[in-house]
Phi, psi and omega in degrees: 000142180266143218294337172298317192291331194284330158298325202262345169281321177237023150275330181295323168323282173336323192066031188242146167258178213292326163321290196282317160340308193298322209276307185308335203251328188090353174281152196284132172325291197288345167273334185260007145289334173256011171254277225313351201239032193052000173260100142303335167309062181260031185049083197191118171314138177327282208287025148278304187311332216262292179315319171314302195328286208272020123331315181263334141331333130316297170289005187245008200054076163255130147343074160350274194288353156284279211299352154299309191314299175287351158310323167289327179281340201265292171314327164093184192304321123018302204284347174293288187317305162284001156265008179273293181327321194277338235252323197068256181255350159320132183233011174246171186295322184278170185251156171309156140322300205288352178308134180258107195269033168245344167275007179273138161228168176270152177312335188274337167328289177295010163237344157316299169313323180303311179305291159353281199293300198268024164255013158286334205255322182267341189278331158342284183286348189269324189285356176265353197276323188297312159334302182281352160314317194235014140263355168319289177318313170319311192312264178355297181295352197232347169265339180288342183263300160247026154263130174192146165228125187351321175280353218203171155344142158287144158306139160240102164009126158284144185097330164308166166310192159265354186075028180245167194282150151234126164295107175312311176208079178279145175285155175335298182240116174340141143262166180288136168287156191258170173307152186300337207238014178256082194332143167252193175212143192211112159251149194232107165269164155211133192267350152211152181348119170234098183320319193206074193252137174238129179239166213195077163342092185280297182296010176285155167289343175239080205314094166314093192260145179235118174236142169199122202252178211003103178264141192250155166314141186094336194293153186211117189260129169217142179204152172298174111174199217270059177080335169214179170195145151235135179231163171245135179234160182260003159209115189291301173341309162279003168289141173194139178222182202220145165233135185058031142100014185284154171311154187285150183240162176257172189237121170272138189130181180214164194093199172298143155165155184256163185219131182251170153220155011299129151331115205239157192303000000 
């Protein structure tokens, strides 16, 4: 008789179900469905496999040591050998006792789980490295837009131009600039897309900044102020401005980049 019908008999004996097996041996329900149903291929080292056996076969009042025997018979000539491999350094055949065989899963559990546990642990560190990525960049973008020194050049965007004007229909003649303290007048177009103009009153007492982000083509602006004015754009190429009602200028260069007027020597 083969050793599951012999399981599966005196288990009937008992009047007990696969369950209450289950619950009584601490072995998982579907391995003591499949050694009763003759299938051992549960993915489960031998000398787990060998202990499950004579646990329950214990628990059913069976002959132990017949039922490894059929157990040897069942599994074929094979089983010697892959049970040396599963053993390691183990040198009896049998599993320990002290094995807590209800804490046994099969290898692919443990490692799904494993997956599991650790991508809370790797997804952390990427959304704190990106955050601080992109608050970088801003940073950037806002010392580059108002650092700048007095003695010297507007600061310029990298990759940007040099910021200096070109005249669409430049006038005859320079006008002269008026005094820092003589309201100017300032127009702002944009002939193609702008993410982002920051424009920024020098002659104010508090130098008065104005910002406006995704500017679309045709958009038009016109604003005061006090003798000078510097602004930063995030595509120069698309900007032009008027100072006094003078014809519109273009800013050379492309990309990000800042521009002052009056321009200084």
């Amino acid at each position: 008789m083969a050793i599951g019908q012999k399981l599966e008999e005196a288990r009937n004996r008992k009047g007990i179900s696969l369950r209450e097996a289950s619950e009584s041996t601490k072995i998982r329900g579907d391995y003591l469905g499949a050694f009763e149903a003759g299938q051992f291929d549960v993915n489960l080292p031998e000398v787990y496999l060998r202990g499950f056996i004579r646990l329950y076969a214990r628990f059913l009042g069976l002959d132990q040591e017949a039922t490894l025997a059929d157990l040897d018979l069942e599994l074929g000539n094979t089983s010697n050998r892959s049970q040396k491999k599963s053993l390691g350094s183990l040198s009896s055949s049998e599993a320990p006792e002290s094995v807590d065989y209800a804490n046994v899963s099969s290898p692919q559990v443990t490692s799904a789980s494993v997956a599991r546990n650790s991508s809370p642990s790797l997804a952390k560190p990427l959304l704190i490295v990106g955050i601080s990525s992109v608050l970088l960049l801003f940073g950037l973008i806002i010392y580059w837009a108002f650092s700048g020194d007095d003695g010297g050049e507007t600061p310029v965007a990298p990759g940007a131009g040099s910021g200096s004007v070109t005249e669409t229909n430049p006038p005859e003649g320079r006008p002269t600039v008026a005094p820092a303290s003589q309201a100017r007048s300032l127009r702002l177009s944009a002939v193609g897309p702008i993410n982002r103009l920051i424009v920024i009153d020098e002659g104010a007492e508090d130098q008065g900044t104005l910002e406006f982000p995704n500017l679309a083509s045709g958009w038009k602006k016109e604003l005061p102020f006090k003798g000078s004015f510097r602004l930063w754009c995030s595509s120069l190429e698309n900007l032009r401005f008027s100072v006094d009602g003078e014809p519109e200028k273009g800013i050379s260069g492309e990309g990000g980049g800042s521009f002052a007027w009056p321009p200084k020597p």
